[in-house]
C-alpha positions in Angstrom: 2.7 7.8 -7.5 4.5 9.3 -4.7 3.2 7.9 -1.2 2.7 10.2 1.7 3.9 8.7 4.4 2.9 11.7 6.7 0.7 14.2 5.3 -0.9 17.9 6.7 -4.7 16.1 7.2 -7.8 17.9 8.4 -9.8 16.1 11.6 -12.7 15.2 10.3 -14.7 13.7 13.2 -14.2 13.1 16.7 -16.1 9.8 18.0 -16.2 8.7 21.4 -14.7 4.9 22.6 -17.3 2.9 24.7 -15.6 3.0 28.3 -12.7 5.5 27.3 -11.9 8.5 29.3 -9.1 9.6 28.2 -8.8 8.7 24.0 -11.1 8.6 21.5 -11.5 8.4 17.7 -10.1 10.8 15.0 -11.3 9.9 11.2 -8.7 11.0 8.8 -8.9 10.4 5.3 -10.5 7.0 5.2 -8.7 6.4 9.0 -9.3 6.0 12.4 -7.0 6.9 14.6 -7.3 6.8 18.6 -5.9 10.2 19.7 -6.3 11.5 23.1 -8.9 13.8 24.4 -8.4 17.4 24.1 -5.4 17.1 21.7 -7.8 18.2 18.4 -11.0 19.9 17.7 -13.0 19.0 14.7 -11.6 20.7 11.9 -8.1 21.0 13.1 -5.1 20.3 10.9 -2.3 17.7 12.1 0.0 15.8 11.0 -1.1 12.6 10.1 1.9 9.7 9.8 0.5 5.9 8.1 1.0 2.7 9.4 4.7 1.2 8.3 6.2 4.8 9.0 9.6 4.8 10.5 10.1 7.3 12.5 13.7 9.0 13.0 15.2 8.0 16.3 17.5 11.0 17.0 15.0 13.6 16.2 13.4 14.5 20.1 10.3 15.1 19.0 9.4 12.1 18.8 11.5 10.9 21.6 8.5 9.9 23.7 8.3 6.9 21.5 11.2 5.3 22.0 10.9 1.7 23.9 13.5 0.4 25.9 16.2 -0.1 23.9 15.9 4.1 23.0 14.7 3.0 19.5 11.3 3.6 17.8 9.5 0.8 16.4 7.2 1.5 13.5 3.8 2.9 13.2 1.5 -0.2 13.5 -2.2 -1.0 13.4 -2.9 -1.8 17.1 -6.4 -2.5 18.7 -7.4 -1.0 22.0 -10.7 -0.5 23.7 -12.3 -3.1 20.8 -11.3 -0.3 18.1 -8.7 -0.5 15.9 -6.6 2.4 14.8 -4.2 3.0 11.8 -0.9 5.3 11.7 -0.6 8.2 14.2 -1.9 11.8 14.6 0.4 14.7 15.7 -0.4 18.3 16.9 1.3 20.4 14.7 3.7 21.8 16.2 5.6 18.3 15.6 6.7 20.4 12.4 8.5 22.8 14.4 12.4 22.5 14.2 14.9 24.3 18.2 17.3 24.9 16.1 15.7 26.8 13.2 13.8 30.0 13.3 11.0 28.6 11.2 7.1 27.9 12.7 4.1 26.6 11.2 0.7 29.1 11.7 -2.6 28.0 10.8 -4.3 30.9 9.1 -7.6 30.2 7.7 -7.9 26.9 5.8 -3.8 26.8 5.6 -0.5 26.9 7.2 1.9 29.8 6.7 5.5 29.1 7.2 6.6 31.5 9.3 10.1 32.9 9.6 10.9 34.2 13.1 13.9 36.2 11.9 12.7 37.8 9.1 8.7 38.0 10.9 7.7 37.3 7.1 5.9 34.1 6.1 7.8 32.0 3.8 5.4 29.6 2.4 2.5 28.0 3.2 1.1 24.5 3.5 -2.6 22.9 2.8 -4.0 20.1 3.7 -2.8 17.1 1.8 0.5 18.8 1.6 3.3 16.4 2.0 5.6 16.6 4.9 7.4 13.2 5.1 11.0 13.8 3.8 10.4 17.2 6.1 10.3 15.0 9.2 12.9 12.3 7.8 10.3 9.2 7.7 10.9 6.4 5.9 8.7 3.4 5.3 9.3 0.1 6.7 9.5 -2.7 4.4 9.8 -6.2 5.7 12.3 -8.7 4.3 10.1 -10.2 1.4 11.9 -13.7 1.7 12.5 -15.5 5.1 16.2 -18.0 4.3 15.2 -18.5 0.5 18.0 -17.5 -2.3 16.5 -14.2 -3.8 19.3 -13.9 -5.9 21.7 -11.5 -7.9 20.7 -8.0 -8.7 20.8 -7.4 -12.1 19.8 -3.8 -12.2 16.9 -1.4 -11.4 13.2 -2.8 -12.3 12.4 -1.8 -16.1 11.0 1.9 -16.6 8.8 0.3 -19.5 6.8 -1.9 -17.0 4.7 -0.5 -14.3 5.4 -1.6 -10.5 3.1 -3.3 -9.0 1.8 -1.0 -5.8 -1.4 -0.8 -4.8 -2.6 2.5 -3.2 -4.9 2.1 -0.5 -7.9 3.4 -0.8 -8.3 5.0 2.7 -5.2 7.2 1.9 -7.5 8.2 -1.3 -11.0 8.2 -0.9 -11.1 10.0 -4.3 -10.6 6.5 -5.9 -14.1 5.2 -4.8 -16.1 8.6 -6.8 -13.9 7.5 -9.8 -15.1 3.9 -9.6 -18.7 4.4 -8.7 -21.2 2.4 -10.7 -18.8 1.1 -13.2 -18.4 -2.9 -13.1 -16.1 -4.5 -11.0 -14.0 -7.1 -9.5 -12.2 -7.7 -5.8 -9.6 -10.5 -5.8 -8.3 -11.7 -2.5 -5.1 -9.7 -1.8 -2.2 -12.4 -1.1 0.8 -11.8 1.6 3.9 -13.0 -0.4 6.5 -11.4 -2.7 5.5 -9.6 -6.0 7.7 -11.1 -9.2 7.7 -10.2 -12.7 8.3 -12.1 -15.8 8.8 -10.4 -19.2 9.6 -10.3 -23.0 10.9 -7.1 -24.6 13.0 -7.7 -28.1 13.4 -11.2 -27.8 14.9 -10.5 -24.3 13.5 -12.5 -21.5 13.7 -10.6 -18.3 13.3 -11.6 -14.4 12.2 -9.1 -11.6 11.9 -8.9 -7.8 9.4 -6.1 -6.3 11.4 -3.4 -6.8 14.8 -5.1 -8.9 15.5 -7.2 -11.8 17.5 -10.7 -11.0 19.8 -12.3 -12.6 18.7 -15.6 -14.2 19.8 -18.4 -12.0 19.6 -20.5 -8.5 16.9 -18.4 -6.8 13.3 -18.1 -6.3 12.7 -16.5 -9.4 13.8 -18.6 -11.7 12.6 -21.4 -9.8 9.4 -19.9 -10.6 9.5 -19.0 -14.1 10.7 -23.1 -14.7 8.2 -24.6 -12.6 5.1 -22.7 -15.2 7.1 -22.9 -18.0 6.9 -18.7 -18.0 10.1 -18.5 -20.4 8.2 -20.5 -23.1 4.7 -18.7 -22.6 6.5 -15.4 -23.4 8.9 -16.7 -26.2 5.9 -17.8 -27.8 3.9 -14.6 -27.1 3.1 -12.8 -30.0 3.6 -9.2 -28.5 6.1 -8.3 -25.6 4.4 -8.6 -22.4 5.0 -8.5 -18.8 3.3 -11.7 -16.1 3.6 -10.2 -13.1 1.9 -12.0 -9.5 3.0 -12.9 -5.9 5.1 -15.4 -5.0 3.8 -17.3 -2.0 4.1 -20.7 0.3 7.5 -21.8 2.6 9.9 -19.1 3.3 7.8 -16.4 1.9 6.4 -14.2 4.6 5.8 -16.9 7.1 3.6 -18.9 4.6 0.3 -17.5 6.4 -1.3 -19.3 3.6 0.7 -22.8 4.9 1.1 -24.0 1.2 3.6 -27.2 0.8 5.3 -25.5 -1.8 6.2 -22.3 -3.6 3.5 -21.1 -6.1 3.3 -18.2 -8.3 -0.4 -16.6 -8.7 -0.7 -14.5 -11.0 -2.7 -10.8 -10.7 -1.8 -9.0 -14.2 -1.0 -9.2 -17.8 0.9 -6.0 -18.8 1.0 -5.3 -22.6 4.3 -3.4 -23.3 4.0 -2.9 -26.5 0.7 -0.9 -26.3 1.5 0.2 -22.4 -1.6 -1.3 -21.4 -2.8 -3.4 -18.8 -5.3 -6.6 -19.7 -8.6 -6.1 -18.2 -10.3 -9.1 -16.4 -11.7 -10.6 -19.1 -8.4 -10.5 -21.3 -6.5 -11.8 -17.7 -9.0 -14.9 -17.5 -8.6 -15.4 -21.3 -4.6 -15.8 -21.3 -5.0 -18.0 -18.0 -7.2 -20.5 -19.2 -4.9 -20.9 -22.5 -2.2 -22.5 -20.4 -3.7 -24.6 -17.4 -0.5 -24.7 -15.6 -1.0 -21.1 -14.4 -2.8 -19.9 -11.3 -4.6 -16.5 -10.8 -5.0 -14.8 -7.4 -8.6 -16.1 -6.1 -11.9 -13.8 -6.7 -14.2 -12.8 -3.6 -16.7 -10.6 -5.5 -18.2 -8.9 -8.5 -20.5 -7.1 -9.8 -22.3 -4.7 -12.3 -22.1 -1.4 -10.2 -19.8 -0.7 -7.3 -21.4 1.3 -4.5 -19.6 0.6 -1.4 -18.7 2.9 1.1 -14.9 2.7 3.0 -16.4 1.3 6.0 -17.8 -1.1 3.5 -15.0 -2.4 2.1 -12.7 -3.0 5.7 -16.1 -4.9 6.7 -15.3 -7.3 3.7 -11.7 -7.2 4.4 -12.3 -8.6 7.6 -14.1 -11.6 6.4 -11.9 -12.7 3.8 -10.1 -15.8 4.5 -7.0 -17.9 2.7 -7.8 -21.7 2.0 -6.4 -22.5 5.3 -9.2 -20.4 6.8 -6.4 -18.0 8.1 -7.4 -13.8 7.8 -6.3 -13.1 4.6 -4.3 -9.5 4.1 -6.9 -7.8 2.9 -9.0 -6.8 -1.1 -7.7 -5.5 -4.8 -10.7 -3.7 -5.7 -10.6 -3.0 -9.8 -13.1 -2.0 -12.8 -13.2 -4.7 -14.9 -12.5 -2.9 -17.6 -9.2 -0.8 -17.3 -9.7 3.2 -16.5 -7.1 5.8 -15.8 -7.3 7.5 -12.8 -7.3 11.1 -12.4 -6.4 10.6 -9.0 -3.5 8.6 -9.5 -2.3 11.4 -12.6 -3.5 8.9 -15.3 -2.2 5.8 -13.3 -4.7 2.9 -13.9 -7.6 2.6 -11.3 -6.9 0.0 -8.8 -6.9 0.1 -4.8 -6.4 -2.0 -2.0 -8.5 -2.4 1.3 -6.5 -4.5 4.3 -7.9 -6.7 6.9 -6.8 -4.0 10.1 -7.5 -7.6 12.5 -4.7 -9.1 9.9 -2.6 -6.1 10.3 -3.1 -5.9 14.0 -1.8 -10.0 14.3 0.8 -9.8 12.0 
């Protein structure tokens, strides 16, 4: 599902910050976001841009951004005033381009594109509408190995094999109405990089986050011999896909501080049926060879009813082994649903830790 990396959003509340005269607190979606005073009304559209946004350095309206060096860093988490806030709200008229004739016009409970040559309207936007590749962002994504040998690019990851990407939950609130008072399970989200292992035909295949390797002296593979993955899915009577997060030295800073590299595993994907395993299935296949890790559990129960601010509350307190602030929840049904929300994706979210987000 397509992320929107900057979206037309409607203020929903305006809170004041203890001590703060000039900022206070937008909510946005499931967001807060420090703006400053007088910039919005409740109720207004803007455009809101998420945390990890890149924003284009030669476009000058964003200019007053730019640090020293006349580049933009990205959109972080920060903390000020003991609040956090997450990604960045614009006025709209960020949309509006000198050197075209086109403006954007709130009327009603949308946004007419307005042509200033023809003094017709051209369009309209709503809110939710999408706006990213409009404004030229990109999202920021951090090397996912610090000095290790990822490897040789074998060609693009398998269409028959769902990427592992987690929407986050505060980008769709939707997803908490679709899981309400079904059973569930939150697993302790892990900072490392995603892999995945599969059998399709007879063929065994390697994969990166977003690639699949060639078999041979990198991480991967160091992986798949230190579990003994090629033998689990040559003897695997259907074709299936073992996909988790690599973690410990050289893997994002190893905020875990393992000794070594391990591979913990989060899914079971059934190709031949295009299904994932639910929990119980996961737990099943896990315990049948004792060599395998799963990503560690932090609750369940019988009937989810949390709200948002809920759920960051127990993002906040979740810890790695080490006791360092973990990244933050997977929040899942334990039984697998599609998600309308997601256009029949499965239902699945993540939550993250905004102190985690704001360190690191």
């Amino acid at each position: 599902m397509e992320r929107k990396l900057a979206s037309i959003q409607k203020i929903q509340e305006l809170v004041p910050i203890e001590g703060a005269d000039k900022i206070e607190l937008a909510k946005i979606l499931g967001y807060v976001v420090i703006v400053q005073k007088g910039d919005f009304k409740e109720g207004d559209f803007c455009v809101y841009v998420e945390a990890d946004s890149l924003l284009p350095t030669d476009n000058p309206r964003f200019a007053f951004l730019k640090n020293s060096k006349g580049k933009i860093e990205r959109i972080k988490t920060i903390r000020m005033r003991g609040v956090y806030s997450q990604g960045i709200a614009f006025p709209l008229d960020i949309l509006h381009d000198a050197e075209s004739s086109t403006e954007y016009c709130v009327i009603t409970n949308s946004i007419c594109v307005f042509d200033k040559e023809t003094g017709s309207c051209k369009g309209s936007l709503g809110e939710g509408s999408n706006v990213t590749d409009l404004l030229k962002i990109t999202k920021y994504d951090p090397p996912e190995v610090d000095g290790l040998k990822q490897g040789d690019i074998l060609g693009p990851f398998p269409i028959f094999i769902p990427k592992s990407d987690e929407p986050s939950v505060q980008s769709f609130p939707e997803l908490l109405e679709e899981l309400w008072n079904k059973p569930y399970m939150m697993t302790i989200k892990e900072d490392g990089t995603s892999a995945t292992f599969y059998r399709k035909d007879g063929y065994i295949g390697v994969c990166s986050h977003k690639k699949e390797q060639k078999p041979g002296n990198n991480i991967y593979s160091s992986m798949m011999d230190k579990y003994g993955l090629s033998q689990i899915l040559t003897d695997s009577k259907t074709d299936i896909a073992i996909q988790g997060e690599i973690v410990g030295p050289g893997v994002q800073k190893n905020r875990m501080r393992l000794k070594e590299l391990e591979f913990h595993i989060y899914d079971v994907f059934d190709i031949a049926t295009n299904k994932y395993y639910n929990w119980e299935m996961l737990m099943t296949f896990l315990q049948t060879f004792p060599q395998l890790i799963s990503v560690r559990p932090y609750m369940t129960g019988s009937s989810f009813n949390y709200s948002i601010e809920q759920l960051i509350n127990f993002s906040t307190q979740v810890a790695y082994q080490n006791n360092n602030p973990a990244e933050g929840l997977v929040i899942r049904p334990l039984t697998t649903v599609k998600s309308p929300t997601r256009r029949g994706e499965r239902l699945s979210f993540k939550v993250l830790n905004p102190a985690y987000l704001a360190k690191n």
